[in-house]
C-alpha positions in Angstrom: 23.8 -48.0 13.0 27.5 -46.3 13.5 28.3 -48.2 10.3 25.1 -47.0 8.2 26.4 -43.3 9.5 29.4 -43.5 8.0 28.4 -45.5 4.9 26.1 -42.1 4.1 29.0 -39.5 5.2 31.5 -41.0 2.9 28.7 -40.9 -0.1 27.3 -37.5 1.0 31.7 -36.5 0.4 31.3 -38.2 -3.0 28.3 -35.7 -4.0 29.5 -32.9 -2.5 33.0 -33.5 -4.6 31.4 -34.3 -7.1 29.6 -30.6 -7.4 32.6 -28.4 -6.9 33.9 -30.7 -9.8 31.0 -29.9 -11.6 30.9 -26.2 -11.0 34.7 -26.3 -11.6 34.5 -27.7 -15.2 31.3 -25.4 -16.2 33.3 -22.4 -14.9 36.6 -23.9 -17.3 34.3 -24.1 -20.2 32.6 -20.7 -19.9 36.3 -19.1 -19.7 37.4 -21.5 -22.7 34.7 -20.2 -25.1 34.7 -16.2 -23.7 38.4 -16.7 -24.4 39.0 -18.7 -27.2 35.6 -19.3 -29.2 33.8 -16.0 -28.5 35.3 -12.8 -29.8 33.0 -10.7 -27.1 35.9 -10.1 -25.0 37.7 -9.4 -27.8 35.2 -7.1 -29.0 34.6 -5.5 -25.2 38.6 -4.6 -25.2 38.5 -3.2 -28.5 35.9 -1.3 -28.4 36.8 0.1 -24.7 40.1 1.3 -26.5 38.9 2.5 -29.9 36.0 3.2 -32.0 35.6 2.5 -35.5 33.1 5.3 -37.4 32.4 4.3 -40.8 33.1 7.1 -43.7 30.4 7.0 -46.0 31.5 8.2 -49.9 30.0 10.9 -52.0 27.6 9.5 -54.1 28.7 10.2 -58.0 27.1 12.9 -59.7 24.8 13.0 -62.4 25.2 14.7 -65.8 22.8 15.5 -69.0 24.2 15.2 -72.7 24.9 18.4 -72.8 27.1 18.8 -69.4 24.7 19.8 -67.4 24.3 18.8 -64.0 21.1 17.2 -62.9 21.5 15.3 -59.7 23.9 16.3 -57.0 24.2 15.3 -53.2 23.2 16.9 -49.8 24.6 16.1 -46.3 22.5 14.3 -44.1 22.3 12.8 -40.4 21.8 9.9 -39.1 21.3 9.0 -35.3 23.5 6.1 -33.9 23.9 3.8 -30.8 25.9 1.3 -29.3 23.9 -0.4 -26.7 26.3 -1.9 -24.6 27.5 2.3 -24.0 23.9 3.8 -23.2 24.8 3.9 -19.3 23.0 6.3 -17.3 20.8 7.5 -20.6 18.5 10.6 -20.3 15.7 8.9 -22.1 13.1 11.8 -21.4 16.1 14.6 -22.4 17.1 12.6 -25.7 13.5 12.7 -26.6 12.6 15.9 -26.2 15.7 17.0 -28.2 14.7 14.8 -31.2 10.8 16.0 -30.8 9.7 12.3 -30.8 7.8 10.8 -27.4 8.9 8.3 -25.3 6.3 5.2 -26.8 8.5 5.9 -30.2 11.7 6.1 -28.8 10.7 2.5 -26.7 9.5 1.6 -30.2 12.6 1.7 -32.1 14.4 0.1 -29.8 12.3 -2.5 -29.6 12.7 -2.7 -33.6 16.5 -2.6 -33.1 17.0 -5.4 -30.8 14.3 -7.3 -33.2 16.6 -10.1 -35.1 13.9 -10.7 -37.3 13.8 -7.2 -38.8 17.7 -6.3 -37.8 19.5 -9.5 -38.2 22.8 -7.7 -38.0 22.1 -6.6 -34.1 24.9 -6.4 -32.0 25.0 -4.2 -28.7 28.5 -4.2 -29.6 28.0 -2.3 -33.2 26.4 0.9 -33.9 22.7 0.5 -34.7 20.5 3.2 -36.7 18.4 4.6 -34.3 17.0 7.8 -36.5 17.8 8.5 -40.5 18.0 11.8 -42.1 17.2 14.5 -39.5 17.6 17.5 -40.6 20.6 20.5 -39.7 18.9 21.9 -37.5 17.9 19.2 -35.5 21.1 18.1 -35.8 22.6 21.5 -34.4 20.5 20.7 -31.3 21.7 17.1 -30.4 25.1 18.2 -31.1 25.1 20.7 -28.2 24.1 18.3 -26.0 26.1 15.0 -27.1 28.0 14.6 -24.3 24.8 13.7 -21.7 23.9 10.7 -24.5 26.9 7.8 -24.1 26.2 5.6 -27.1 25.0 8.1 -29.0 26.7 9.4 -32.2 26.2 10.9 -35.2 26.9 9.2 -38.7 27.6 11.7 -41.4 25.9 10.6 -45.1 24.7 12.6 -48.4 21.0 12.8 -50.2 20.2 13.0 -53.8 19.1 16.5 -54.9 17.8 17.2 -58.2 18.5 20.4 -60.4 14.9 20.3 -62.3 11.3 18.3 -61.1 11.9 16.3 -64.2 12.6 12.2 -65.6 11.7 11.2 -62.1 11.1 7.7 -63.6 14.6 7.5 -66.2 17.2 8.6 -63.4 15.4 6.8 -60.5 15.8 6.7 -56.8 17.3 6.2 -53.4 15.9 4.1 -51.1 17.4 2.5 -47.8 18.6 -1.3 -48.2 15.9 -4.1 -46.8 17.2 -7.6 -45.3 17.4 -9.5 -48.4 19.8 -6.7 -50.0 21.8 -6.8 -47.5 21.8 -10.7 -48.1 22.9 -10.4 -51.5 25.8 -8.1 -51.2 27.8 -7.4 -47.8 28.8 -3.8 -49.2 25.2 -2.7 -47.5 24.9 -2.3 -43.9 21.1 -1.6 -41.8 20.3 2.4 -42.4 22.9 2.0 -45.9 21.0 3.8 -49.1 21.0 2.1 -52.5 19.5 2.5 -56.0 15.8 1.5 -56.1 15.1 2.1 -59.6 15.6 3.5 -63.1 19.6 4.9 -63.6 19.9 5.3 -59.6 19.7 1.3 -59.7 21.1 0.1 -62.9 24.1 2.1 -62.3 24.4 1.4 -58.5 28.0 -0.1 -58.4 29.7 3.2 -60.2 27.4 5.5 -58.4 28.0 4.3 -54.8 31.5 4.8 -54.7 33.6 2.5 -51.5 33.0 3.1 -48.1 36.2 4.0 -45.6 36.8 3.3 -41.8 38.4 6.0 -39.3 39.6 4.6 -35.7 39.0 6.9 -33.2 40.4 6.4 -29.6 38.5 6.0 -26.0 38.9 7.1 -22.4 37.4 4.5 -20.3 34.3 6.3 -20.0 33.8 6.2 -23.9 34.8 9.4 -24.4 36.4 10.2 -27.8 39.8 11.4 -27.0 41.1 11.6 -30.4 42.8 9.6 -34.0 44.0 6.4 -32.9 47.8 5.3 -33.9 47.6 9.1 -35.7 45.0 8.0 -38.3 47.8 5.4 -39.6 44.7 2.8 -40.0 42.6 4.8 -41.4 40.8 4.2 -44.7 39.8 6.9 -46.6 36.6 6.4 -48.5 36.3 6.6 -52.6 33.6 8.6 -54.2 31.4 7.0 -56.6 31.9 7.5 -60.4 30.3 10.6 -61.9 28.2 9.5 -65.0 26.4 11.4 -67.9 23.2 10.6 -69.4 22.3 10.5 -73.2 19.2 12.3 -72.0 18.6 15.9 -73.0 16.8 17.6 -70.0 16.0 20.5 -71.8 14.2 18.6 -74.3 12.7 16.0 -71.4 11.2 19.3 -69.6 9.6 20.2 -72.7 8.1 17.1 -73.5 6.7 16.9 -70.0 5.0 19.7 -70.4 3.4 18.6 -74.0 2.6 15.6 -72.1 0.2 17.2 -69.0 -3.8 16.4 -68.7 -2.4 13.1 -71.0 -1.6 9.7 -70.3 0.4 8.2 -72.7 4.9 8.9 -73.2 7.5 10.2 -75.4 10.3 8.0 -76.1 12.9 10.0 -77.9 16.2 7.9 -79.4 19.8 9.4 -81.4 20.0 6.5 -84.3 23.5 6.4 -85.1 24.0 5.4 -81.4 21.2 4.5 -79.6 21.2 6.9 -76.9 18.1 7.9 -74.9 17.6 11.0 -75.6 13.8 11.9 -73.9 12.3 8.9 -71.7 8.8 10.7 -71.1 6.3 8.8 -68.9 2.8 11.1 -68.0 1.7 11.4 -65.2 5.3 12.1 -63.9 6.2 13.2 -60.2 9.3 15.5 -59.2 11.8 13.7 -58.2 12.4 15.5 -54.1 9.7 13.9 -53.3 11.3 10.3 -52.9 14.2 11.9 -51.0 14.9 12.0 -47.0 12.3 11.1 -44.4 8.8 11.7 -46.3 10.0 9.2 -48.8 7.8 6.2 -47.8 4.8 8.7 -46.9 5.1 10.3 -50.7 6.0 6.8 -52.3 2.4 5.6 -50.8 0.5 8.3 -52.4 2.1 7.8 -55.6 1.5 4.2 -55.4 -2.4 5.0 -54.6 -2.7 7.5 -57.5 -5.0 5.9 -60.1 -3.6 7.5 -62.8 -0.1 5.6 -61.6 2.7 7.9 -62.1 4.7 5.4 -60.6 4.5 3.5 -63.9 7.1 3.1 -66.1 5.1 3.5 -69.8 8.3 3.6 -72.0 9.6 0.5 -70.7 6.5 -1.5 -69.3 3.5 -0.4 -71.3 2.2 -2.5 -74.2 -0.2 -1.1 -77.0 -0.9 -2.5 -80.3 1.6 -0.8 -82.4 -1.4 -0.3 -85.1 -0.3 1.6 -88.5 3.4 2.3 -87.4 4.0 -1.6 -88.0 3.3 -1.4 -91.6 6.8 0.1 -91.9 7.6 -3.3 -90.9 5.2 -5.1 -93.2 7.2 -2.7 -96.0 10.3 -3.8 -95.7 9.7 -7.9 -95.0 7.5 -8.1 -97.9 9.8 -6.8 -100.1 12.6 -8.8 -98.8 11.0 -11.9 -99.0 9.8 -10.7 -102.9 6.1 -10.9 -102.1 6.3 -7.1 -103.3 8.2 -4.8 -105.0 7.8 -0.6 -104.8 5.9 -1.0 -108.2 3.9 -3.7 -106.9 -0.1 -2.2 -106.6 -3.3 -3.0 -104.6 -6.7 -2.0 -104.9 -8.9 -0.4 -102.0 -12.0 -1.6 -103.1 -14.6 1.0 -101.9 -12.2 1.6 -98.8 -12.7 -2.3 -97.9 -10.4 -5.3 -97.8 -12.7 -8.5 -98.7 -11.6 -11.8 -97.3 -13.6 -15.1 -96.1 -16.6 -12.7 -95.9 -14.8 -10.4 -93.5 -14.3 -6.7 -94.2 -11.2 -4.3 -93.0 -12.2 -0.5 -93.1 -9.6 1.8 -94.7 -9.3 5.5 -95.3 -10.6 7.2 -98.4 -7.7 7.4 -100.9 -7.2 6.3 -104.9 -7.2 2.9 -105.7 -5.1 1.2 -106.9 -1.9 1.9 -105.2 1.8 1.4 -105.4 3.9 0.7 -101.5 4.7 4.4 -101.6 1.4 5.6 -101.8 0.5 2.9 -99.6 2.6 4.1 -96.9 1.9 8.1 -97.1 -2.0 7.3 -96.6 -1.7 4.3 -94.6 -3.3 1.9 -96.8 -5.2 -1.4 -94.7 -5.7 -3.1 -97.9 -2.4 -2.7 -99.3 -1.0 -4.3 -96.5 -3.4 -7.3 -96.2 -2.7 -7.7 -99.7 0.8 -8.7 -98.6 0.2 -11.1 -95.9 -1.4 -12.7 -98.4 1.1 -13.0 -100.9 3.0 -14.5 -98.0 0.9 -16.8 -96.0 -1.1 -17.7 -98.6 0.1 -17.5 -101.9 3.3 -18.5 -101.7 2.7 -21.2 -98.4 4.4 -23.8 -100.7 8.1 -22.0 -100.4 7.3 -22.1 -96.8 5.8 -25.6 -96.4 2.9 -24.6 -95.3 1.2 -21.5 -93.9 2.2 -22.2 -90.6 6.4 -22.1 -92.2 5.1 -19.5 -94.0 4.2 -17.5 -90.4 7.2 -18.7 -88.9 9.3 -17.2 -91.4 7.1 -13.8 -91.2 7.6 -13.7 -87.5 11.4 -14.4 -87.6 11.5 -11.0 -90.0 9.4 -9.2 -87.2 11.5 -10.3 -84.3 14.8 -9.2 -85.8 12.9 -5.5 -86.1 13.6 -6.3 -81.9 9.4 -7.1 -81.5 8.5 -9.9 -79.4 11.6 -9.5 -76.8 13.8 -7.5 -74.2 15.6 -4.9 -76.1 18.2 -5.4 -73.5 18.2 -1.5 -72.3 19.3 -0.2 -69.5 16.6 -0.1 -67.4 15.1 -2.1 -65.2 11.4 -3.9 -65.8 11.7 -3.9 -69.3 9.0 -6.0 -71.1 9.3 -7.9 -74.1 6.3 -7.7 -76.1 4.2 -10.2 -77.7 4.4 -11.6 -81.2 2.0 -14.9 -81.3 3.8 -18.3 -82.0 2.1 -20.7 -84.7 1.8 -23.1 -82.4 -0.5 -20.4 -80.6 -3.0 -20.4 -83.7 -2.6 -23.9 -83.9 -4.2 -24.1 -80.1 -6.6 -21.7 -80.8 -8.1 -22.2 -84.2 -6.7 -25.9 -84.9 -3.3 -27.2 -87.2 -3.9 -26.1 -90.8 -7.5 -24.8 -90.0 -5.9 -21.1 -90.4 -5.0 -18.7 -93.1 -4.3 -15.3 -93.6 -8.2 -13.8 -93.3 -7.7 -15.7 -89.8 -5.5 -13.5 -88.7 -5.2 -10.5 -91.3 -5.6 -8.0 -88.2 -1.8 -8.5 -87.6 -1.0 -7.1 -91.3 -1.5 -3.8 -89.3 0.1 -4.1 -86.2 -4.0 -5.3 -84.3 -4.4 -8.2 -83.2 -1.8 -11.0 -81.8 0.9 -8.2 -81.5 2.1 -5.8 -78.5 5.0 -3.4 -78.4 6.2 -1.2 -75.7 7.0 2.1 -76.8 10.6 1.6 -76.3 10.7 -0.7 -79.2 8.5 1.4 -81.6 10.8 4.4 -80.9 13.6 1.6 -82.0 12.0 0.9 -84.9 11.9 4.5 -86.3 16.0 4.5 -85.8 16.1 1.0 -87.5 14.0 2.7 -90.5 16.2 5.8 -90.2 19.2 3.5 -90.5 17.8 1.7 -93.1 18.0 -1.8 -91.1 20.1 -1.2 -88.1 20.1 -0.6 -84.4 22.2 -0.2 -81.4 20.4 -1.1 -78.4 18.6 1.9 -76.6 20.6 2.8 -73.6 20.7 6.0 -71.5 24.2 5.9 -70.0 26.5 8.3 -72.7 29.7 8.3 -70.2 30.9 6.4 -67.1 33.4 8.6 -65.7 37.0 6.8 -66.4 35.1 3.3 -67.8 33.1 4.7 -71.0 30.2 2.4 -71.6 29.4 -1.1 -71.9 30.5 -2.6 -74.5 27.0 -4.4 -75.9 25.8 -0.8 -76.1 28.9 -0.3 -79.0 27.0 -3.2 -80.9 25.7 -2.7 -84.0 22.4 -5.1 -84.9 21.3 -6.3 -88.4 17.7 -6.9 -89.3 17.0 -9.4 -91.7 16.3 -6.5 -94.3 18.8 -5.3 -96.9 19.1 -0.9 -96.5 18.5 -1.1 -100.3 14.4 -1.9 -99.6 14.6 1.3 -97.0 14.4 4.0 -99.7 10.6 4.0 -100.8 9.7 3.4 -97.2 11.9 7.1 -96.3 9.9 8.1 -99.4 6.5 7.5 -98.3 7.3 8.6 -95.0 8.2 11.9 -95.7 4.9 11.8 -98.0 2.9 11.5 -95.0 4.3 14.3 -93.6 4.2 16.7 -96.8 0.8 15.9 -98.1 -0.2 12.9 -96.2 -1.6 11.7 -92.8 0.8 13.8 -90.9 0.7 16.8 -92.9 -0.1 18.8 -89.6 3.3 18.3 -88.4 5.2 19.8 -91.4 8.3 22.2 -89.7 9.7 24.5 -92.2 13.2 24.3 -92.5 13.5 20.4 -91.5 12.5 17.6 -93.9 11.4 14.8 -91.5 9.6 11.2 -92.1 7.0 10.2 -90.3 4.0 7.4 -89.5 1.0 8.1 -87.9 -1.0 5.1 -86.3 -4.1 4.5 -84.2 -4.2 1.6 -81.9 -7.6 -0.4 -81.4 -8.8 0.7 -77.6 -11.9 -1.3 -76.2 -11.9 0.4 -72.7 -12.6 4.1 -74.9 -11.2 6.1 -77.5 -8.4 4.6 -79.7 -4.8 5.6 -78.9 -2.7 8.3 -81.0 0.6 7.1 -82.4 2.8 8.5 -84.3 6.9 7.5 -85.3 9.2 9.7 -86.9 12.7 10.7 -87.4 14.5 13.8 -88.6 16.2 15.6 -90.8 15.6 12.9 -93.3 19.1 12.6 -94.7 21.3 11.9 -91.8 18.9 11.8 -89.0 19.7 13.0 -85.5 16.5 12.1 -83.5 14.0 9.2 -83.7 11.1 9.0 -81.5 7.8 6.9 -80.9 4.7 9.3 -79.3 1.7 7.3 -77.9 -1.0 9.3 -76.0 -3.5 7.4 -74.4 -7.3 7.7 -75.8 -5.7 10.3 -78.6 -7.8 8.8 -81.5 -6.3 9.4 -84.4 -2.4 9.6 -84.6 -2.9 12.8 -86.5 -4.3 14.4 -83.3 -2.4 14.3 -80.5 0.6 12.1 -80.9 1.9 13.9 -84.5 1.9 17.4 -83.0 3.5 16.3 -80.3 6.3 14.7 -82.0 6.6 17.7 -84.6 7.3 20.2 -81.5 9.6 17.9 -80.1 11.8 17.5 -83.3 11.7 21.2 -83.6 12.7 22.0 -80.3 15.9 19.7 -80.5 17.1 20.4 -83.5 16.7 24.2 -83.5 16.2 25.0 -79.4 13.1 27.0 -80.0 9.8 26.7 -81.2 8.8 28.9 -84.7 6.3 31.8 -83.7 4.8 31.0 -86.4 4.0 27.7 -84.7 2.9 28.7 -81.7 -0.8 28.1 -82.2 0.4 24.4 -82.7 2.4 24.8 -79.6 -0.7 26.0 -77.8 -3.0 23.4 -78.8 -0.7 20.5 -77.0 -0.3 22.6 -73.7 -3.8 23.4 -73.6 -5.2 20.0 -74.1 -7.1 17.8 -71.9 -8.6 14.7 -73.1 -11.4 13.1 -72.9 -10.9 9.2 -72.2 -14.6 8.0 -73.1 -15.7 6.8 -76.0 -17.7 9.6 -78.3 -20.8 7.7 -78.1 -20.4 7.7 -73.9 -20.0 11.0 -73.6 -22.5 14.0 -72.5 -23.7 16.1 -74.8 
C-alpha cells in the first residue's frame, strides 16, 4: 500500500510539472508572436506616442472651352474614431450633438466592426463613423471635442457646380465600395472617387495625392502638438485642373431646346474632335448627387421612367434612317457603282423589287446623287445597293463578298464599333455580319430586295448618336475624323495622344464635294429649308427613324459654315416624326447660337416653337381626338 502511495505521488509530480511546463511554453509563445510576429504592440506604442491624420488633396478643378469655371470644391467633415481610444464615451452626449439616436449610433458601429462590409477594420485605425456633416454641425461637435476620446474630425472637399447643367458629360462623386478599394490601395473606407462621365474617366489627374501629418500624444490621447516639428510630414498634392472641349453656354442652351423631349444633342468641332455639347434630355442638376442626399436623390433618378440617369449620346441606339445615305453617297461612288451624273428613277414615289415596294417623297424623277441627297431620295439609294450587291456580285465573288466589302466601307465611317471616346459605357452599334443573313435567310438565298431597308440606314443597322454626330465631321472633313473626346487640356500633361490621331475612311475627299453640295441643297430649298440662318451657309441631312412603339424619331446632321466648318452635330428627338420637325430647328438654333452668341430676332418665332414644345409620343392614329 505505502508503495502504491508513492508510485501515485511521484506521477501526480510528473503532471503537475508537466503543466507549469505547459503554461510556461504557451505564455513564451504568446510573448514571441505579440513581440516578434504581431505589430499590435508595435502599433499600441506608436499610436500612444503619435497620431497620424491623413491630409486629403484638393480635388482639381474643372474648366469649359472658353475658361470658364464649372466645377469647383467645398469643405466638408467627416466624423472619425479609433476604437481602442473611446474610453469613458458619452454615448447619449455624442448623439444628441450629431441629432442622430442611440439605435443609429449602435447601428454604425455595428457596420464598422462588420469585416464583411469594412474589411479594413482595425480598432487601431481611424474608422468613418459619419461623412459630410455640414459646418454647422460641425461647429457644435468641435466645442465639445474634448469629452469624445477617439473621436476626430477629418477634413475633405465636395464637388460644387457653377450652372445645373451636363450632369451626365462631367459626372460624379461617389464614396469608394469594397471592390474599389480592392483594385487600387490609393482608396481608403469613407475615400470619394469618380463614379461616372469626366469625374471618372479622368479620376487619376483629378484626385490629386494624399499627405500624412504626425501629430504627438499625452498618455491620455490628447493631441499635444507636430511631432519631430512636422519633419515627417507629407504634404498632400492637389489634383490636376482640366478643361473641357465643352461649351457651357451652348450646353445650357441646348438643354433648354431639349425640355418636354426625350431625345439629345451631340454637338462635335471637326478639325479636332472635341465635344463640344453632350446633351442628354431628361437631364438632372448636378448638386443633387453631392454630400449626404446623394444616395436618396440617385434612387429617385434611378426610379424616374423617363430615365434621366441615361446616357443617350453614348448608350442609345436608333436606326440612323436618312442621315446614312450620306454614307451610301460616298461608298458607292468609291467603289464606281455611281458617279454624281449617275440617275435613278422614282417611279410614282416607289422603289419596285421582288414584289416589294419602298415609299419615297414626292420629287422629279429621274434624278442625279445631288438631287438625290437634297430630297432624300429612297429609290436612288436602293438603286445603289443594287448596283453593288447585285449587279456587280461577280467583282465581289458573290453577294455575300459583295456585302462584306459594303460593310468594311460602313465600318471605317466608325459604325458598327466603340468610337473609343472618353466616356465611359460607350456602345458600339450594330452593322449585321453576312454570316447573320446567312443564319437567317439561308447561304446564297439573299440579295439586295432581302435586305434593301439598309440602303437607308432601317433595318440591320444601329448607331448611337455619338457616331452620327461623327459622321457629319467625317463629311465636313471630307473623309476624316479624330476620335470624339471631351478633355481640351490636362493641366501640365496636354491630352492623350490617340485623341491627336487623325483616321482615314476608306473614301477619297475628292467624292465629298457633291455630297457638301446636296447638303447645303437641303438646307436652301430642300428637306431642311426651315432651318436656313441668314448670314451662315450650313449643310445639312434630315432623317426619320422607323419607331414601332409610336411616332418615328426626328433626325437631323449638319455642320457649319460650309467652307471650313467649326461645329458638327447629330440631333435625334424621340417620337419627332419627321426630321424637319423637331430635330432641324433644333440643330439650326444651336449652330446659330455658337457661331454668332445670339439668336436673330428675326428668329425668334423659330426659337419659340422649340422652347414651347411638348410632344406627343403616341402614334397619330392612338391618339384622342
Amino acid at each position: 500500500m505505502a508503495y502504491g502511495r508513492k508510485k501515485d505521488y511521484r506521477n501526480r509530480s510528473f503532471i503537475v510539472g508537466g503543466i507549469f511546463l505547459l503554461v510556461a511554453v504557451v505564455y513564451v509563445s504568446v510573448l514571441f508572436y505579440l513581440q516578434i510576429v504581431s505589430d499590435e504592440y508595435e502599433q499600441v506604442a506608436a499610436n500612444n506616442a503619435t497620431f497620424v491624420n491623413t491630409l486629403y488633396p484638393s480635388r482639381g478643378l474643372i474648366y469649359d472651352r472658353n475658361g470658364k469655371l464649372i466645377v469647383s470644391n467645398k469643405p466638408v467633415y467627416d466624423v472619425m474614431l479609433i476604437m481602442r481610444e473611446m474610453q469613458g464615451f458619452d454615448t447619449l452626449e455624442f448623439c444628441n450633438t450629431l441629432e442622430i439616436t442611440k439605435a443609429q449610433f449602435d447601428e454604425r458601429i455595428a457596420e464598422i466592426k462588420d469585416r464583411k462590409k469594412n474589411r479594413s477594420y482595425s480598432r487601431f485605425k481611424p474608422q468613418m463613423f459619419m461623412a459630410q456633416i455640414p459646418a454647422e454641425q460641425y461647429a457644435r461637435l468641435q466645442e465639445k471635442l474634448y469629452r469624445f476620446p477617439g473621436v476626430f474630425v477629418q477634413n475633405r472637399v465636395l464637388r460644387e457646380y457653377a450652372v445645373p447643367h451636363a450632369a451626365l458629360a462631367i459626372g460624379s462623386i461617389g464614396e469608394v465600395n469594397a471592390k474599389q478599394m480592392e483594385e487600387d490601395e490609393f482608396y481608403s473606407a469613407g475615400d470619394l472617387k469618380g463614379q461616372s462621365g469626366v469625374e471618372r474617366m479622368y479620376e487619376t489627374y483629378l484626385r490629386g495625392e494624399k499627405g500624412r501629418q504626425y501629430l504627438m500624444r499625452d498618455v491620455h490621447g490628447r493631441i499635444k502638438g507636430s511631432f519631430n516639428d512636422g519633419k515627417d510630414d507629407i504634404a498632400p498634392v492637389p489634383g490636376k485642373n482640366i478643361t473641357l472641349g465643352l461649351d457651357i453656354d451652348l450646353q445650357q442652351y441646348g438643354e433648354e431646346l431639349m425640355q418636354n423631349k426625350l431625345g439629345c444633342i451631340v454637338a462635335l468641332e471637326p478639325s479636332s474632335g472635341e465635344i463640344l455639347s453632350l446633351v442628354s434630355s431628361p437631364s438632372y442638376d448636378p448638386s443633387l448627387l453631392v454630400g449626404r442626399e446623394r444616395s436618396a436623390n440617385y434612387a429617385k433618378l434611378l426610379a424616374d421612367p423617363q430615365k434621366p440617369l441615361f446616357d443617350r449620346p453614348m448608350m442609345a441606339m436608333y436606326p440612323p434612317g436618312s442621315t446614312f445615305k450620306l454614307v451610301m453617297s460616298a461608298l458607292m461612288q468609291q467603289e464606281n457603282i455611281i458617279t454624281e451624273n449617275t440617275r435613278f428613277p422614282c417611279k410614282n414615289g416607289y422603289y419596285y423589287a421582288r414584289g416589294r415596294r419602298l415609299g419615297c417623297h414626292d420629287h422629279k424623277s429621274p434624278i442625279n446623287l445631288q438631287q438625290a441627297i437634297r430630297y432624300s431620295c429612297n429609290a436612288y439609294f436602293c438603286y445603289c445597293l443594287k448596283g453593288m450587291l447585285d449587279d456587280n456580285a461577280g467583282r465581289y465573288g458573290s453577294t455575300k463578298g459583295a456585302y462584306d466589302k459594303w460593310r468594311e466601307y460602313v465600318m471605317s465611317f466608325g459604325f458598327g464599333h466603340e468610337l473609343g471616346v472618353d466616356f465611359p459605357n460607350e456602345q458600339a452599334g450594330f452593322i449585321m455580319e453576312s454570316s447573320g443573313y446567312d443564319r437567317i435567310y439561308g447561304k446564297g438565298s439573299w440579295k439586295s430586295a432581302t435586305v434593301i431597308s439598309i440602303s437607308i440606314g432601317q433595318g440591320e443597322i444601329l448607331a448611337t448618336p455619338m457616331q452620327i454626330a461623327n459622321l457629319a465631321a467625317i463629311v465636313a472633313n471630307k473623309g476624316s475624323y479624330h476620335t470624339p473626346h471631351i478633355i481640351k487640356n490636362i493641366e501640365g500633361e496636354g491630352i492623350p495622344e490617340k485623341y491627336k490621331e487623325i483616321h482615314h475612311t476608306m473614301v477619297d475627299s475628292v467624292y465629298f464635294d457633291v455630297i457638301h453640295d446636296g447638303m447645303f441643297d437641303a438646307v436652301t430649298q430642300g428637306t431642311a429649308s426651315i432651318g436656313l440662318i441668314k448670314g451662315i451657309d450650313f449643310c445639312g441631312k434630315t432623317g426619320t427613324a422607323e419607331n414601332p412603339h409610336g411616332n418615328d424619331h426626328s433626325i437631323f446632321v449638319a455642320f457649319a459654315p460650309k467652307d471650313n466648318p467649326k461645329i458638327a452635330l447629330a440631333v435625334y428627338v424621340e417620337n419627332g416624326g419627321f426630321g424637319a420637325v423637331w430635330a432641324v430647328p433644333i440643330a439650326s438654333l444651336m449652330i446659330e447660337k455658337y457661331l454668332k452668341g445670339q439668336i436673330d430676332p428675326r428668329r425668334k418665332w423659330l426659337e419659340d416653337y422649340v422652347l414651347n414644345g411638348v410632344i406627343d409620343p403616341r402614334k397619330p392614329e392612338d391618339r384622342e381626338e
